[in-house]
ZADO-1210 file (C-alpha; in nm, 4 decimals, padded with zeros to 6 digits):
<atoms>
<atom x="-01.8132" y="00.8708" z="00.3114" code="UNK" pos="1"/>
<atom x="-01.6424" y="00.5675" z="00.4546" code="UNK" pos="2"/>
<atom x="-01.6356" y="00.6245" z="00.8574" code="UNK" pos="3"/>
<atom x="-01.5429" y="00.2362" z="00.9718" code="UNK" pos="4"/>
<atom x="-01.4417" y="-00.1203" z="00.7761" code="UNK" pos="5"/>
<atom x="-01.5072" y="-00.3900" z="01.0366" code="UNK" pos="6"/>
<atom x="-01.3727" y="-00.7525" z="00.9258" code="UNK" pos="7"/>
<atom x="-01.4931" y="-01.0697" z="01.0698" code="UNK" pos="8"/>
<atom x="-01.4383" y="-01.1971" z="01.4281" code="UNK" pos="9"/>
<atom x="-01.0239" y="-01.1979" z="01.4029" code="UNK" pos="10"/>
<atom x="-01.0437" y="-01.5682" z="01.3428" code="UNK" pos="11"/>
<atom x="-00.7810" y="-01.6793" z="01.1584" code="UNK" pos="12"/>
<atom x="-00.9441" y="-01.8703" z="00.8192" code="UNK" pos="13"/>
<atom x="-00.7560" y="-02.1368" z="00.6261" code="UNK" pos="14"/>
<atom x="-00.8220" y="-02.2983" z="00.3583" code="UNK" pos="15"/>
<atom x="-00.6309" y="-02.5952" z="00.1204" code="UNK" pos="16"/>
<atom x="-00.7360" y="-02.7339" z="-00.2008" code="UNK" pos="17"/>
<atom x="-00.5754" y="-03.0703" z="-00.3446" code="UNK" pos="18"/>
<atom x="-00.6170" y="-03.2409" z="-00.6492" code="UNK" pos="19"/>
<atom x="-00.4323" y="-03.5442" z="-00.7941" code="UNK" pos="20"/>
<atom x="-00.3979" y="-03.6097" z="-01.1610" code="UNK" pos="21"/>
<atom x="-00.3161" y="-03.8834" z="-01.4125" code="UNK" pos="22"/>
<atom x="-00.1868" y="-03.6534" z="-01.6971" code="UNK" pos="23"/>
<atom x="-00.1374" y="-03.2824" z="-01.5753" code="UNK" pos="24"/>
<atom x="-00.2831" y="-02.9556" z="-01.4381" code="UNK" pos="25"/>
<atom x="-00.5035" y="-02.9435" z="-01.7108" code="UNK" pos="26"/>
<atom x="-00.6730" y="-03.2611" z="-01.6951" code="UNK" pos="27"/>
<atom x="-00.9860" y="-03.2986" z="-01.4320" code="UNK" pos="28"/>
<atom x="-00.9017" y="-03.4258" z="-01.0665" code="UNK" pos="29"/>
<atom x="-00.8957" y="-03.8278" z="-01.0211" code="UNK" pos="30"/>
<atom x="-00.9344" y="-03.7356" z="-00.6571" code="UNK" pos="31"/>
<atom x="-00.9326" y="-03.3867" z="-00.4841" code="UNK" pos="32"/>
<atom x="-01.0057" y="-03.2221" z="-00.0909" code="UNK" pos="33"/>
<atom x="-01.0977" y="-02.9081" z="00.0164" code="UNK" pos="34"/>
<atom x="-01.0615" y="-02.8331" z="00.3908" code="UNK" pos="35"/>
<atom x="-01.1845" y="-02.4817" z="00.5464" code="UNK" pos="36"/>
<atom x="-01.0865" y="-02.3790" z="00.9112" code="UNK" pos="37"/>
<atom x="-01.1999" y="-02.0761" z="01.1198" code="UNK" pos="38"/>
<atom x="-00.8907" y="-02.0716" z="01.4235" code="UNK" pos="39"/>
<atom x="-00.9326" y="-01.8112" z="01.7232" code="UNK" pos="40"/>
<atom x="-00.6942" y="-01.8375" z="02.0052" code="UNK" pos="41"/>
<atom x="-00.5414" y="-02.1510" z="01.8695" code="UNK" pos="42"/>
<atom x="-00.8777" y="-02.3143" z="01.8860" code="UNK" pos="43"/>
<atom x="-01.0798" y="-02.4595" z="01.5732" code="UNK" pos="44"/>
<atom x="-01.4355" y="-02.2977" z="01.5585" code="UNK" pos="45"/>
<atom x="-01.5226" y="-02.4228" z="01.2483" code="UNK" pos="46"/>
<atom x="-01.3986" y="-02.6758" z="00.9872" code="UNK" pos="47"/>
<atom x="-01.5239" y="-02.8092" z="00.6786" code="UNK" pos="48"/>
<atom x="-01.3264" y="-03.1392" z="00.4681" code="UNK" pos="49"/>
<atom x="-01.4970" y="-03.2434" z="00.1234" code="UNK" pos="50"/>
<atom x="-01.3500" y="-03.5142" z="-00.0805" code="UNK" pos="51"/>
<atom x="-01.4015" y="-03.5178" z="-00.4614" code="UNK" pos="52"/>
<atom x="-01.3605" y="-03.8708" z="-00.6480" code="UNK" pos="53"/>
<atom x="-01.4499" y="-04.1211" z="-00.3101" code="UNK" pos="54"/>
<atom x="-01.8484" y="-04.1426" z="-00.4970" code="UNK" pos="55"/>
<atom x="-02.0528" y="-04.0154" z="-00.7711" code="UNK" pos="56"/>
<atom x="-02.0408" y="-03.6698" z="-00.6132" code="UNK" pos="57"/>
<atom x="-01.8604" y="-03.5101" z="-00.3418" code="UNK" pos="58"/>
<atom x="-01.8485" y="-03.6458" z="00.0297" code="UNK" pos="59"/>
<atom x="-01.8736" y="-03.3978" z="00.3136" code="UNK" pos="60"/>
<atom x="-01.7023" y="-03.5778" z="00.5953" code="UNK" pos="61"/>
<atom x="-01.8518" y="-03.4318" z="00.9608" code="UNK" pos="62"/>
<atom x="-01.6944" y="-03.7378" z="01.1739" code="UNK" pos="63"/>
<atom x="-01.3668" y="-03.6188" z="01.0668" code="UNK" pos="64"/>
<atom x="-01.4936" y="-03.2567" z="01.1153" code="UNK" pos="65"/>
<atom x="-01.5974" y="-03.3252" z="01.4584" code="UNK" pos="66"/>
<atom x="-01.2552" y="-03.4449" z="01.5437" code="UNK" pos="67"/>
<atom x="-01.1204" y="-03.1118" z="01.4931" code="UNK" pos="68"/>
<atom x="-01.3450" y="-02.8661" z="01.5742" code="UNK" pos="69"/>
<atom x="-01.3274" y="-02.6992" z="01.9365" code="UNK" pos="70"/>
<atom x="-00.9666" y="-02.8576" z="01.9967" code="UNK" pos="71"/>
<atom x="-00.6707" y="-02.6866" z="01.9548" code="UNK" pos="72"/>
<atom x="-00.4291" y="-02.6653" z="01.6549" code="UNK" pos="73"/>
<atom x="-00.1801" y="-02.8303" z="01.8484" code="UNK" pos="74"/>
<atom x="-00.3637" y="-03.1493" z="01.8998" code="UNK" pos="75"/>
<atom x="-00.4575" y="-03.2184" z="01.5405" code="UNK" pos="76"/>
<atom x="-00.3010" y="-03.5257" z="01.4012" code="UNK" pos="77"/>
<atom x="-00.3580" y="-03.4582" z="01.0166" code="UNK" pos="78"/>
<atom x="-00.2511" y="-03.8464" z="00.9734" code="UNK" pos="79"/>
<atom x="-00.5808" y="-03.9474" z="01.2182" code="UNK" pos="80"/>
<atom x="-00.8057" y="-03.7446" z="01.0591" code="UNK" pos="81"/>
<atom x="-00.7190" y="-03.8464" z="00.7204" code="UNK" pos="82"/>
<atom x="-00.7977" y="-04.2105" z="00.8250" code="UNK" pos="83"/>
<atom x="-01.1649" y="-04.1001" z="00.9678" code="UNK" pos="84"/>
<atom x="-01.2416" y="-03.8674" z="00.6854" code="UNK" pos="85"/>
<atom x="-01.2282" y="-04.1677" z="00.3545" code="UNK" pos="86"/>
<atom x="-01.3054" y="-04.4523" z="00.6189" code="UNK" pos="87"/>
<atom x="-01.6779" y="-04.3899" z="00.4783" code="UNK" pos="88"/>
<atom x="-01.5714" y="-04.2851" z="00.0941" code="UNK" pos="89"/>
<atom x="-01.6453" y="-04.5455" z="-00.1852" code="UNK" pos="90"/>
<atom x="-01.4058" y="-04.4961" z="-00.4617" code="UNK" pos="91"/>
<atom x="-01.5817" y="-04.5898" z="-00.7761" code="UNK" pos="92"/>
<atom x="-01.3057" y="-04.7830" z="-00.9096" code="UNK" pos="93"/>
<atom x="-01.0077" y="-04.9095" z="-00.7001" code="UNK" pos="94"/>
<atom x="-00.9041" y="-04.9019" z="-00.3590" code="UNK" pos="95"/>
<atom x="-00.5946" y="-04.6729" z="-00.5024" code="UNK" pos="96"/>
<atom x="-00.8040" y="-04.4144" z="-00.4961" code="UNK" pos="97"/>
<atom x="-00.8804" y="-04.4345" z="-00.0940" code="UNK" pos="98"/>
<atom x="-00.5073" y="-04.4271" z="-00.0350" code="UNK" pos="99"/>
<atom x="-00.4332" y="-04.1079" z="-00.2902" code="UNK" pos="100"/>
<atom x="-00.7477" y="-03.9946" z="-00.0935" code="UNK" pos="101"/>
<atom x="-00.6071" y="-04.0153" z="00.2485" code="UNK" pos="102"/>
<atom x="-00.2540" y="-03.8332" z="00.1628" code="UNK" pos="103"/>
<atom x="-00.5098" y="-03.5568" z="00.0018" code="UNK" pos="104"/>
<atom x="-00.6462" y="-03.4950" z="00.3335" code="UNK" pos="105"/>
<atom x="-00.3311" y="-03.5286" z="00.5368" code="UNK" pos="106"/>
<atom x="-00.1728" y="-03.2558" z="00.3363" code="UNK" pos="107"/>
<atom x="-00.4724" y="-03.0513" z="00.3090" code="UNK" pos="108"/>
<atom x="-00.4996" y="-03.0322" z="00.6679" code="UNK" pos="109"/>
<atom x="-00.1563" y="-02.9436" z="00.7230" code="UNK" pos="110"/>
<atom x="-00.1605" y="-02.6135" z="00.4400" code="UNK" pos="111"/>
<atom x="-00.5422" y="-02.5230" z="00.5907" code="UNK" pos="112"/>
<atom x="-00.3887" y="-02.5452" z="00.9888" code="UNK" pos="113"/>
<atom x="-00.1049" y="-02.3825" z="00.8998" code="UNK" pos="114"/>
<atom x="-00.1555" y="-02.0527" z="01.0590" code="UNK" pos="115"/>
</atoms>
């Protein structure tokens, strides 16, 4: 018998997923970003932001994670923190690939924040 269901620490958790693609849905991701948040109180605990396509594997970007985490929601600039996250990536073929990069991020951030 089931007497209690507790479920995490009433954070709020987003999360955002975006790929670009030459040819379609099917086809694999020229560039992609995954962003995870944990928000309580309108306050980022925790944040993750992983680019796919900016090197031979993906890129886990913590100076862009450290701008968000422990600030509020608020004071996020998704535009900023696009710029720090691929200032380190190294497309493998063209400098295209930073820019499609950066808009990745941008609108990641604003699907994962949007709570």
């Amino acid at each position: 018998m089931v007497c209690a269901v507790e479920f995490g620490t009433g954070a709020f958790t987003g999360q955002a997923f975006e790929k670009f693609t030459v040819r379609g849905a099917n086809d694999f991701a020229t560039a992609s970003v995954a962003v995870t948040a944990a928000v309580k109180a309108g306050v980022v605990s925790d944040c993750r932001i992983v680019l796919g396509g900016a090197a031979l594997r993906p890129v886990r970007c913590l100076d862009a994670e450290s701008l968000v985490i422990a600030h509020r929601t608020a004071e996020i600039v998704p535009d900023d923190v696009a710029d720090v996250a691929v200032s380190g990536a190294r497309a493998p073929d063209s400098a295209a690939r930073i820019d499609v990069l950066q808009a990745l991020v941008a609108r990641a951030m604003t699907r994962a924040f949007a709570v």
